[in-house]
Rosetta silent file (secondary structure, phi, psi, omega in degrees, C-alpha in Angstrom):
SEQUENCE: XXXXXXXXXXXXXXXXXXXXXXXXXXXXXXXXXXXXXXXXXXXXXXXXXXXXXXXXXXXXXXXXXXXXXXXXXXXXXXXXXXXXXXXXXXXXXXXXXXXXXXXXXXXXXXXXXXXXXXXXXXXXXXXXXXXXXXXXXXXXXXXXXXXXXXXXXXXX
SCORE:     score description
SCORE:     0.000 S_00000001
   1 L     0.000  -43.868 -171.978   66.553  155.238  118.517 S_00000001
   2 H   -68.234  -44.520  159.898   67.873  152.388  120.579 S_00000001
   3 H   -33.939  -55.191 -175.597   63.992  151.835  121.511 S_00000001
   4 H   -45.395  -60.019 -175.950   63.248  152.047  118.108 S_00000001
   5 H   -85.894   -3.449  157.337   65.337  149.208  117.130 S_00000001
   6 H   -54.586  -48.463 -141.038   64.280  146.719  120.177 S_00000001
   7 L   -81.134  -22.161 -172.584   61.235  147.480  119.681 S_00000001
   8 L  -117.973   55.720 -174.751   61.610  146.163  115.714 S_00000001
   9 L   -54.385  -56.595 -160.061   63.406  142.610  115.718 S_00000001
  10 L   -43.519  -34.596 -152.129   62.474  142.267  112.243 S_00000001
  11 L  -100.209  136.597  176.857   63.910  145.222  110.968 S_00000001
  12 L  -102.027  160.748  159.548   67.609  145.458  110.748 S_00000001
  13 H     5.807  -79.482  176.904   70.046  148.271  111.923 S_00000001
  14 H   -33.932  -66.793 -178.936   71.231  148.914  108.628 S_00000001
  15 H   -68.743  -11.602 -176.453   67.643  150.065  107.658 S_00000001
  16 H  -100.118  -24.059  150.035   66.756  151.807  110.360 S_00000001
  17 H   -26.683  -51.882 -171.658   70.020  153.616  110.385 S_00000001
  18 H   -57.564  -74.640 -176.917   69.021  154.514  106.801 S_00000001
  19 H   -41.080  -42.734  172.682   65.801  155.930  107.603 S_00000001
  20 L   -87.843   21.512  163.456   67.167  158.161  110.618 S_00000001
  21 L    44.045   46.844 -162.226   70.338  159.408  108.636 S_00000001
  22 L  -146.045  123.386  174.283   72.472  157.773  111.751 S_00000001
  23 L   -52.521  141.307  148.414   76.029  155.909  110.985 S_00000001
  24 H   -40.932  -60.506 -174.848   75.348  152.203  111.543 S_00000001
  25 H   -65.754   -3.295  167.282   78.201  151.978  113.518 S_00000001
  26 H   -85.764  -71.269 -161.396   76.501  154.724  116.087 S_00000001
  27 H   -63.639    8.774 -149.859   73.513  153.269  116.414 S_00000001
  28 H  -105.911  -80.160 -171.328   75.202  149.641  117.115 S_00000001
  29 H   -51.759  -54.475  166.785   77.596  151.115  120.020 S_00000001
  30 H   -18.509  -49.033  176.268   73.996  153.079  121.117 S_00000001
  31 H   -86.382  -24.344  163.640   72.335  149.461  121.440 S_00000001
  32 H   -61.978  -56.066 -167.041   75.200  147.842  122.830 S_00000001
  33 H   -65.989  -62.170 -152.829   75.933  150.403  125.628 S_00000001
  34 H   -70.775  -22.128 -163.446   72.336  150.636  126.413 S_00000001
  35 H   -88.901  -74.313 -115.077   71.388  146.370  126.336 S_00000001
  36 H   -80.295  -55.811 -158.445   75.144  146.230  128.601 S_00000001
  37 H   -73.869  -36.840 -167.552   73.803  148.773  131.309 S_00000001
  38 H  -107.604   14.608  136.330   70.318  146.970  131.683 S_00000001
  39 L    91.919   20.994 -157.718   72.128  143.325  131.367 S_00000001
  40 L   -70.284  148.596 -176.889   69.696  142.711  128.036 S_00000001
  41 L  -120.855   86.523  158.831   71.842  139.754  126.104 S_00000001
  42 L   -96.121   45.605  178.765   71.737  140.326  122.408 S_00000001
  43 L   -85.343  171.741 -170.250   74.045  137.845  120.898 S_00000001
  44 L  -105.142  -45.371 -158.880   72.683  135.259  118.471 S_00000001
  45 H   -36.413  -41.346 -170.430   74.958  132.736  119.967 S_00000001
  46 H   -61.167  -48.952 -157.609   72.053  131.222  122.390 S_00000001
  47 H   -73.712  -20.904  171.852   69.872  130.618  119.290 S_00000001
  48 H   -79.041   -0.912 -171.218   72.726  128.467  117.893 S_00000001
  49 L  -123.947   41.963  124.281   73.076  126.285  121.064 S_00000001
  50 L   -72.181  139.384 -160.858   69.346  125.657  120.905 S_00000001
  51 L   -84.887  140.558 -166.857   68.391  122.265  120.258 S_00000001
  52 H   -50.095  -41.798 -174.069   67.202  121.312  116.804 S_00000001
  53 H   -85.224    4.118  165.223   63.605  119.972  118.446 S_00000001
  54 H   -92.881  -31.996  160.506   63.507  123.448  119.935 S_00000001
  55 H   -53.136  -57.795  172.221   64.014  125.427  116.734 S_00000001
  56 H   -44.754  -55.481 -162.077   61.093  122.813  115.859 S_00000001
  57 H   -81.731  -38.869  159.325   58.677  123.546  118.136 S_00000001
  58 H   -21.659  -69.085 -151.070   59.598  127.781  117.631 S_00000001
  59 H   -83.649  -44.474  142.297   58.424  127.402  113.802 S_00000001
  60 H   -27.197 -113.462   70.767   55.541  125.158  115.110 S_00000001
  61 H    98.918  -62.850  162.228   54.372  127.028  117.853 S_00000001
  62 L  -149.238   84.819 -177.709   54.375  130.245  115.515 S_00000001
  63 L   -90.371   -8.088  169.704   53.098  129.321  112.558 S_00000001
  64 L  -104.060   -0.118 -172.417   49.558  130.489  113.192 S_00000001
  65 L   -82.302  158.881 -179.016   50.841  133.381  114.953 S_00000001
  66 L  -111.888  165.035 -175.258   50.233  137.055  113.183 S_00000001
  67 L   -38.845  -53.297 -131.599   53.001  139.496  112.984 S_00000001
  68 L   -92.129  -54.348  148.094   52.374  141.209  116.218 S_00000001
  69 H     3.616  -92.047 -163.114   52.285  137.396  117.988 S_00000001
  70 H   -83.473   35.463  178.217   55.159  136.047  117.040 S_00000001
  71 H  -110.591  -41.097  157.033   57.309  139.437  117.082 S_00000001
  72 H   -30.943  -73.564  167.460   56.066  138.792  120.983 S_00000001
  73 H   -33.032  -27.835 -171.629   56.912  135.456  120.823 S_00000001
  74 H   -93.733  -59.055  173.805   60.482  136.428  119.731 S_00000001
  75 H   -44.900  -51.964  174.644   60.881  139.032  122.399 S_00000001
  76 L   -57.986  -45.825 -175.380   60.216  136.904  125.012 S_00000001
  77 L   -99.856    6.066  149.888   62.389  134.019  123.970 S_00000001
  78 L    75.245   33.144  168.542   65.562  136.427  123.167 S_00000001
  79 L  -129.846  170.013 -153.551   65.034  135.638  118.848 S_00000001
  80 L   -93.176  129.752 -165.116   65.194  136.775  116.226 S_00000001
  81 H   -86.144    0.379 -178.704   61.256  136.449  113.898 S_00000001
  82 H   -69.103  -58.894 -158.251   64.604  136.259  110.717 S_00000001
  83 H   -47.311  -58.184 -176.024   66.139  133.206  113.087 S_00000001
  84 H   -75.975  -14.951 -170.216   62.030  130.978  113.045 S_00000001
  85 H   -89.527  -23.121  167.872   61.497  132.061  109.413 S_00000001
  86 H   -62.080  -58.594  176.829   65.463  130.550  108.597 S_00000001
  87 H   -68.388  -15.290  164.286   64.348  127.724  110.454 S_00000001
  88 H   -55.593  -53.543 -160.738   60.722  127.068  108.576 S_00000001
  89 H   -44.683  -55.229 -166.066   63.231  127.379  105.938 S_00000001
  90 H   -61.328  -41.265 -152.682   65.270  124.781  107.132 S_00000001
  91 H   -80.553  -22.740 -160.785   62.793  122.520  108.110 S_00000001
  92 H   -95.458  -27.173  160.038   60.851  122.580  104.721 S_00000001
  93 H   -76.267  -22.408 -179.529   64.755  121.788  102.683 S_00000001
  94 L    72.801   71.536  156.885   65.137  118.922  105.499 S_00000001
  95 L   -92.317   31.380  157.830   69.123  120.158  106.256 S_00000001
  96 L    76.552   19.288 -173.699   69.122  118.746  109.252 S_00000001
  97 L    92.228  -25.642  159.115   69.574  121.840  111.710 S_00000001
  98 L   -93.478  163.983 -173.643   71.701  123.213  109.141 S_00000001
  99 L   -53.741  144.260  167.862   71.258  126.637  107.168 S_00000001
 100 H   -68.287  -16.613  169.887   70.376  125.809  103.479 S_00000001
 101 H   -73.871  -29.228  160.667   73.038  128.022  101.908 S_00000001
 102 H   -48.169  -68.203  176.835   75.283  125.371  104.252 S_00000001
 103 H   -55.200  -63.250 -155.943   73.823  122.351  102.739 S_00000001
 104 H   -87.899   -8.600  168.531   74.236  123.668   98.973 S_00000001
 105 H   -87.572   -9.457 -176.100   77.859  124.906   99.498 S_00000001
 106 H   -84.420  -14.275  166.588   78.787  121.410  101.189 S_00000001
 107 H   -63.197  -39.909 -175.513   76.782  119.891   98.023 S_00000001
 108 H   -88.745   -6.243  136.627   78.985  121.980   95.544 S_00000001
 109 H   -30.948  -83.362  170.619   81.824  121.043   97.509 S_00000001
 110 H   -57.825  -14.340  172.226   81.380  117.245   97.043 S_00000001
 111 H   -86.345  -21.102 -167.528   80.466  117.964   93.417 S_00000001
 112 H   -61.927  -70.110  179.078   83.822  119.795   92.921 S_00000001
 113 H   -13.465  -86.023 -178.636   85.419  116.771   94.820 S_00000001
 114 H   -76.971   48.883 -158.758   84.033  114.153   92.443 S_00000001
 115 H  -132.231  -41.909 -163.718   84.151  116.643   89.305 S_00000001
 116 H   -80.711  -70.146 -160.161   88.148  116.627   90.403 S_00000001
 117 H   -71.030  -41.112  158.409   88.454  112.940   91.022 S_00000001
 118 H   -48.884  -55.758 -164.887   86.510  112.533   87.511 S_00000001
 119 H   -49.960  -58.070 -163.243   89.130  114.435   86.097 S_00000001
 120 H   -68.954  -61.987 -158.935   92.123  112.459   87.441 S_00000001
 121 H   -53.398  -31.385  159.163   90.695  108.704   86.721 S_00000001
 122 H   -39.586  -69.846  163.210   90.202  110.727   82.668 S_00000001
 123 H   -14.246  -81.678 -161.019   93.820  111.293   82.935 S_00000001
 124 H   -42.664  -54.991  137.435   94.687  108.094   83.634 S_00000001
 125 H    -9.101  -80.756 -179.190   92.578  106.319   81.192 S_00000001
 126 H   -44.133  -43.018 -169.526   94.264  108.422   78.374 S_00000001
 127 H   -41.901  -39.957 -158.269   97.412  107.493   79.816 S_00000001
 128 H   -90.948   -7.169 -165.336   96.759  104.161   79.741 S_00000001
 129 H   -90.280  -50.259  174.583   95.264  104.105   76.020 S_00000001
 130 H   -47.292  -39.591  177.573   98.667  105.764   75.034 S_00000001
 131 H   -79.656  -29.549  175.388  100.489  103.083   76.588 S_00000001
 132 H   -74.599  -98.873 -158.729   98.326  100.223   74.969 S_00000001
 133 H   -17.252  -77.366 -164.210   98.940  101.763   71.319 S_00000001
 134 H   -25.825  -53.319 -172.234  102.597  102.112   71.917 S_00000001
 135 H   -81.389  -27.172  140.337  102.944   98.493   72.815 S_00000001
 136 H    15.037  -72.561 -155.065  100.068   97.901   70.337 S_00000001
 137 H  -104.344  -15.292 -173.918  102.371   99.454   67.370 S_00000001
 138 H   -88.279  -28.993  171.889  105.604   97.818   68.721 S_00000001
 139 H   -52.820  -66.079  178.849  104.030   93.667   68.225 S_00000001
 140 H   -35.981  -90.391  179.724  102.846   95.058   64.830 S_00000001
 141 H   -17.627  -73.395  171.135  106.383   96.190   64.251 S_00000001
 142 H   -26.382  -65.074  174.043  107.799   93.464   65.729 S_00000001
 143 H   -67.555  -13.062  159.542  105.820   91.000   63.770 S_00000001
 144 H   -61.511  -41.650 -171.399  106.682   92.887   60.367 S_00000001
 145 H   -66.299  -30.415 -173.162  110.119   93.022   61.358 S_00000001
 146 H   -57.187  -67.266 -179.418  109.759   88.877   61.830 S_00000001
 147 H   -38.959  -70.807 -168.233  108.148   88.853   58.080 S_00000001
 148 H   -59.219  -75.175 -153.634  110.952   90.624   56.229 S_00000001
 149 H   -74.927  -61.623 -113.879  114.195   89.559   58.114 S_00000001
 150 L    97.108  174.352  152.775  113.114   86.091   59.630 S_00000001
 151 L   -83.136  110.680  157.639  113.940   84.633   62.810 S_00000001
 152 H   -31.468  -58.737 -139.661  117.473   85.018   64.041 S_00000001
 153 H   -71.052  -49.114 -146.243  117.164   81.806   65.563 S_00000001
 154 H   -95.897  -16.513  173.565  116.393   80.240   62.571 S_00000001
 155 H   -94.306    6.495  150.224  119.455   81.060   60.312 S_00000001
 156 L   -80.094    0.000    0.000  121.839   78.908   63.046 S_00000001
């Protein structure tokens, strides 16, 4: 089984788990134990501390490649064939080295942000409309009140 799933970077665990009626979590510690004994490194971390022009030249390099290629291609260079098709991905939204599900939550971020900040400066406005009437209705007043009584001032 542990053969099985080197042998398939494309394919994940989960499914192959399925297909053999095998817990995930067996066949994991199975691939772990066995990559651990024979000093095989299968963390993802290295593909994130690859350089952005390296990622580049990956989804370059095999973009003319056929399955069988670049599943090679992958083996050899300790990736994932998910990891160059994220980064085609990437390269074709232009994020910049980041994932595109990155880029559209830091977009809906910044829309909340000014959706929020819209909100406030709304506020204020009213606030400020309320306070212009008020003084608005008190001149009016004022100047009624002038009309009827007079000016104090004006009866000394």
């Amino acid at each position: 089984m542990v053969q099985k799933i080197l042998a398939n970077p494309g394919k994940s665990v989960t499914s192959i788990s399925v297909e053999a009626c095998i817990a995930e979590s067996t066949l994991r510690s199975w691939r772990d134990k066995y990559c651990r004994n024979r000093g095989v490194d299968l963390s993802k971390k290295r593909t994130n501390k690859l350089k952005p022009e390296d990622k580049f030249d990956a989804v370059i390099l095999t973009a003319s490649m056929n399955e069988a290629e670049k599943s090679e291609y992958c083996r050899k260079h300790g990736i994932y064939p998910e990891e160059i098709e994220q980064w085609r991905q990437d390269c074709i939204t232009g994020c910049g080295g980041k994932s595109a599900t990155a880029a559209i939550r830091k977009n809906r971020d910044n829309e909340r942000k000014w959706e929020q900040e819209t909100e406030l400066l709304k506020r204020e406005i009213r606030r400020k409309d309320k306070a212009l009437a008020e003084t608005a209705a008190l001149l009016v007043l004022k100047k009624k009140a002038l009309e009827i009584w007079g000016d104090p001032e004006d009866d000394s």
